[in-house]
N, C-alpha and C positions, 0 to 999 in steps of 0.2 A: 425877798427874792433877789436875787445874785445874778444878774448877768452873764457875767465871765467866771472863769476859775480863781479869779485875783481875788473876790470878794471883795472888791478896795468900794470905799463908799465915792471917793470922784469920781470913778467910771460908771461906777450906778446911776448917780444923781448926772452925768448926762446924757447915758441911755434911755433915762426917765425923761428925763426932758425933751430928748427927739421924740420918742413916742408918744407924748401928749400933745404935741405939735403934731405930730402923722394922725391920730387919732383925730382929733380937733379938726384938722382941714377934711380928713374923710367924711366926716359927721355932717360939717358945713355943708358938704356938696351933694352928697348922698342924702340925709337926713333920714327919714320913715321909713326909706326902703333897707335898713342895716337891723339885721338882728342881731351882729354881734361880729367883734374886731380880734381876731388872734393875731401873737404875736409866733412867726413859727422859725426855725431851721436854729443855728447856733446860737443865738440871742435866748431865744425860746426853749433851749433845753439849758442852759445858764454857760455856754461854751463858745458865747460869743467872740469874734478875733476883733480885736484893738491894740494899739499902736498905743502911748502915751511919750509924747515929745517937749523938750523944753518946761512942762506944767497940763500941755493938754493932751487932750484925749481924742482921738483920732478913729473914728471906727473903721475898719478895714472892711470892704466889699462890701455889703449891704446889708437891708435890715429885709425879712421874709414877712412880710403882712399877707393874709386873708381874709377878705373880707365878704362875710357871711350874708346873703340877701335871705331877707322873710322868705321870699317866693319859693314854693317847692313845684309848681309847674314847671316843664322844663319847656315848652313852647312860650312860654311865656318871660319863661329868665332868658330865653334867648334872643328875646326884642329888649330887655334890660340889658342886655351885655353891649349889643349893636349899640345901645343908645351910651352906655358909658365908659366900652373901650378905649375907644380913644383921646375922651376928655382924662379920663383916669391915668393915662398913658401919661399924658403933657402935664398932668398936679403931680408926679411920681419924679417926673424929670425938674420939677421945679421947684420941690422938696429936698430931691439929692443937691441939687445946684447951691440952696439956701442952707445944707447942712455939711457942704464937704462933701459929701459922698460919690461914689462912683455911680452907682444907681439904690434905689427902693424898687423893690419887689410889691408892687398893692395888685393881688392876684383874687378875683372875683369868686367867687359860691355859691352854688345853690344851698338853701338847707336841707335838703334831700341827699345832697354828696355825702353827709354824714350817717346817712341810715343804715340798718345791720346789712343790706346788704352789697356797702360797696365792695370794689374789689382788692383784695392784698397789693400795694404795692410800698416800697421805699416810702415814698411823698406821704402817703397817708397813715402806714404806721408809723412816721418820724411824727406828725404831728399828732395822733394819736398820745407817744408815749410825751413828749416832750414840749409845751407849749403855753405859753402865758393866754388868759382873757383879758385883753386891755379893753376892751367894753364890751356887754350885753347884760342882763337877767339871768339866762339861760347858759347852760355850756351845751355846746351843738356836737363836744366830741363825746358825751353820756351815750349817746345811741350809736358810736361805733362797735364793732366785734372787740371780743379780745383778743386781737391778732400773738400767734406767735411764732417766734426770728422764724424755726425751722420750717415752717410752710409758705416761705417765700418763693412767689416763682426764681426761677433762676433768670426770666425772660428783663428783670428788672437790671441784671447785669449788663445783659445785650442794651436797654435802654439806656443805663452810665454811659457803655460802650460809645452811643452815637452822640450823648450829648458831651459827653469830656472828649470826643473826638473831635467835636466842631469847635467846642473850646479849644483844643490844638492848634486847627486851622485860623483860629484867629490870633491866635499869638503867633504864626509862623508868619501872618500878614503882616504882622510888624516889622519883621529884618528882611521880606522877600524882597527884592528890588531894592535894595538900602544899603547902608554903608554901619548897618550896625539897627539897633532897636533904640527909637528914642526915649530920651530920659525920661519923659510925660506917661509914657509906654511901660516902662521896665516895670511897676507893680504889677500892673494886671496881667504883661508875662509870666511873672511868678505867679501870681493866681491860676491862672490857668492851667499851667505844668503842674502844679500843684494838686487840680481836683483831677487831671491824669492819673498821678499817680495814687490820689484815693479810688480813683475809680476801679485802677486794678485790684488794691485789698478790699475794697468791699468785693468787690464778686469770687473772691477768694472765700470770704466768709462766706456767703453763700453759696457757693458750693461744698462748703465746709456745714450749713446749714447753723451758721452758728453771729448770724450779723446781729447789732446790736448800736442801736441811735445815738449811742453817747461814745464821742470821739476818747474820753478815757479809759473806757471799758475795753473799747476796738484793741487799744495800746497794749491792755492787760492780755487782752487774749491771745493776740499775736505772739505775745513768750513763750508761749507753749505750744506753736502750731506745728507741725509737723510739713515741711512744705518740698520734699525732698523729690518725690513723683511730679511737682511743678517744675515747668522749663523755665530755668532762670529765675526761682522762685525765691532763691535766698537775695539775689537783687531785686527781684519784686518787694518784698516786705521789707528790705532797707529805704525803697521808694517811700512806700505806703510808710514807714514807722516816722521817717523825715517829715512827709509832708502830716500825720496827724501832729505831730510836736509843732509844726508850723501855724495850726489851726489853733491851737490852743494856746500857745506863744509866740506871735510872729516877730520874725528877724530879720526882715528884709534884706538887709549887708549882708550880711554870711553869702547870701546868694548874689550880690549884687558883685564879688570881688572873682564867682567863676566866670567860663567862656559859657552866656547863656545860650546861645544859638548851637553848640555842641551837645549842651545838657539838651536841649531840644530831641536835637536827632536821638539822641540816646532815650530819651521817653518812650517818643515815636516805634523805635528798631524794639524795646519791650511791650509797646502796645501792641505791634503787629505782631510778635511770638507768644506771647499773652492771651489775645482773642481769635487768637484763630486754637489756641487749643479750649478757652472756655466757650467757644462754638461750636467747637467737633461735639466735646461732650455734651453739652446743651441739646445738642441735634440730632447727635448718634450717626453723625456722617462726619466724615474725613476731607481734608480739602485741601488744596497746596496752594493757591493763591485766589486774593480776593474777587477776582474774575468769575472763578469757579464759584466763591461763594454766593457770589452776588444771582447766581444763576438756578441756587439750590430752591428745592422747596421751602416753606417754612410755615412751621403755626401760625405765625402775622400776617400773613400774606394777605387776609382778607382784609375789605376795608374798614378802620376806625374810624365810625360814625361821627365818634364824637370831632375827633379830630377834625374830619373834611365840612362838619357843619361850622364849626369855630371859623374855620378857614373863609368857606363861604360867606359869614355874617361879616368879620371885619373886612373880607374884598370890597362888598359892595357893589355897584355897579363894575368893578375891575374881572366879575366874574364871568363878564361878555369874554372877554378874550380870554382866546384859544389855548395860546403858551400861561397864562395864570391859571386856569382851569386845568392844565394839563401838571402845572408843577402842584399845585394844590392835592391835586386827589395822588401825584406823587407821595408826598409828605403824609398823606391817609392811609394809604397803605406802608405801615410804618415798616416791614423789610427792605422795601426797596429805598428809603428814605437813608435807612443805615446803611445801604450797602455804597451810596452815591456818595455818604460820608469817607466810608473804608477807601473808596475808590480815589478819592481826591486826596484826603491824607497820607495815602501811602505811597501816591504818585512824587509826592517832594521826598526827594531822597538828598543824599548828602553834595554827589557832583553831576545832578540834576532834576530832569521829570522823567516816571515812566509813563511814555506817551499811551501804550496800549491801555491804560488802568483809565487816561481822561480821555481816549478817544470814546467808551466805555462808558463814565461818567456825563460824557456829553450827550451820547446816545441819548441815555435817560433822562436828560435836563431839555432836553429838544433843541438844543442849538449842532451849532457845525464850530469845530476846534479848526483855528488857523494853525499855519505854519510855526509861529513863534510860540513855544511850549508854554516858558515861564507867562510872557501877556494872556496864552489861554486858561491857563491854572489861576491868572488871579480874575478873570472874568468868570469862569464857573465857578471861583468861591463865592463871590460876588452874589451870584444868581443863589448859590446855596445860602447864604445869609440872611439875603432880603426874604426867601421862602421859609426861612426856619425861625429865624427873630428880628425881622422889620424892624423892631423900637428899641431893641436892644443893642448893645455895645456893636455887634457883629453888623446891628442894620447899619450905625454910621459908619461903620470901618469900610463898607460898600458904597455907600452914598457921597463918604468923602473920596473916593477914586473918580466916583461919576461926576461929581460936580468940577474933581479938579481934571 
């Protein structure tokens, strides 16, 4: 088994080694209750991104673990989640710490997620087609469907949509108020812009009905794609063709010698021409700005269960209050979660904010926007952050505003 594209036996033998390390400490902690450890995303379909400098080997972003619990109760996996979110959180942050890393992904499981009838999306047919067992007996993806590309909802674009959009938002928090993006910063800038600009060719592919897990494949197909009836489609797929080449060989320099905060806006100005047309279609409504969108009906509109219970379990007692409760079942109702995204994202423009987009955003976040545009845009990212990924990179980039 091959990692990367490189097939080089040094970056195996220390991918092998983090993961028996990640492995080993989950087992310790966990023990009885693990039916089994996947190893999932680029690493797991052999396309992992690595750096190698000087002699070493450097993993870029992180490694996707799944870890599989016995329990197919779900009232019951949901007192095991309560109990091992957030020790799981803090062994994940101190693994990355101990390995280099920017973060580790150890994302919990029922073994019921895997039965024939869960649902199509991205996430599951990735791991599905693409993915190591670094421990169990059993393989738990034997009882998924045979998914295939073409009966992807399209709804899974809209979901890229809001999550490479918050990824936006948090690399624009690097240069916002600053004199530049610092140097500690500039990778995970490029990360970010980067699964932007994947995020527009995969939903290209699916609407093309033609997506496909493996970042080589994607590359091949795209020669061929026809993207002429897309607005701005031949700079779309120059995006998207960049950043697959990045994924699979990263170069950090190359990027590091442009004006990043330019390429920024320039993402940005194609992701808002971008999704507002794979929206119309998606919708079968038309719409001139994200105000409007955010106001339309939509298939998601009702609440995801799963989501606002996840929510509730790791609140905890925080579910007493009114404003948590109220951005929680927010983030549930997954349209309007995306639309707060569109709304904040699109309000940073090049030579300023549009106030009407956050007065708008604020609405829905339940606060009141001050006078000062730019201080209120990085408080409602803030608030968006800690509701979307508390422990994640986005939750310190909030937390370190608050504490300084």
């Amino acid at each position: 088994m091959h990692f990367t594209i490189h097939h080089d036996e040094q970056i195996d033998k220390k991918v092998r080694a983090d993961l028996d390390l990640i492995k080993d400490e989950v087992l310790a902690f966990l023990g009885e209750e693990v039916h089994s450890i996947l190893l999932c995303g680029g690493f797991g379909r052999g396309e992992g991104s690595v750096v190698v400098q000087n002699g070493l080997v450097r993993v870029v972003n992180d490694y996707d673990i799944s870890i599989v619990l016995k329990e197919r109760n779900r009232l019951r996996y949901a007192i095991l989640y309560k109990r091992y979110h957030d020790p799981l959180n803090a062994l994940a942050e101190r693994l990355a710490h101990r390995l280099g890393m920017k973060q580790i992904d150890l994302c919990l499981k029922h073994l019921s997620y895997f039965d024939g009838d869960s649902a199509l999306k991205i996430e599951n047919y990735e791991v599905l087609k693409g993915h190591v067992l670094l421990y169990g007996e059993e393989e738990p993806c034997d009882a998924m469907p045979d998914w295939q590309p073409q009966d992807m909802p399209l709804f899974e674009g809209t979901w890229l949509f809001r999550n490479r959009g918050g990824g936006l938002l948090l690399a624009a928090r690097y240069f916002m108020g600053r004199d530049g993006i610092p140097d500690d910063k500039r990778e995970n800038f490029v990360i970010e812009c980067g699964k932007a600009q994947l995020a527009m060719g995969d939903s290209l592919l699916l609407l093309n009905r033609c997506y496909h897990h493996l970042y080589s494949e994607r590359l091949r197909i795209i020669d061929s794609m026809d993207v002429r009836h897309i607005p701005m489609g031949e700079r779309i797929l120059a995006h998207y063709r960049e950043a697959l080449e990045q994924k699979l060989q990263p170069d950090f320099e190359r990027f590091y010698r442009r004006d990043l905060i330019s390429w920024w806006f320039e993402i940005v100005e194609l992701f808002d021409i971008f999704y507002k047309y794979f929206e119309s279609r998606r919708l079968g409504v038309s719409f001139d700005n994200w105000i409007e969108y955010a106001e339309l009906r939509k298939p998601e509109d009702q609440l995801d269960w799963h989501i606002w219970a996840g929510g509730l379990v790791r609140g905890g007692w925080r579910v007493a209050k009114t404003t948590w409760r109220r951005r929680n079942l927010l983030k549930a109702r997954k349209s309007g979660f995306i639309a707060v995204m569109a709304l904040l994202l699109f309000s940073a423009e090049r030579h300023g904010f549009n106030g009407a987009y956050m007065e708008r955003a604020a609405e829905r976040l339940g606060v009141r926007l001050g006078e000062n545009l730019e201080n209120g845009w990085r408080h409602l990212t803030d608030i968006f952050f800690q509701t979307w990924h508390p422990a994640g990179e986005a939750g310190r980039v909030a937390k370190e505003r608050n504490d300084g």
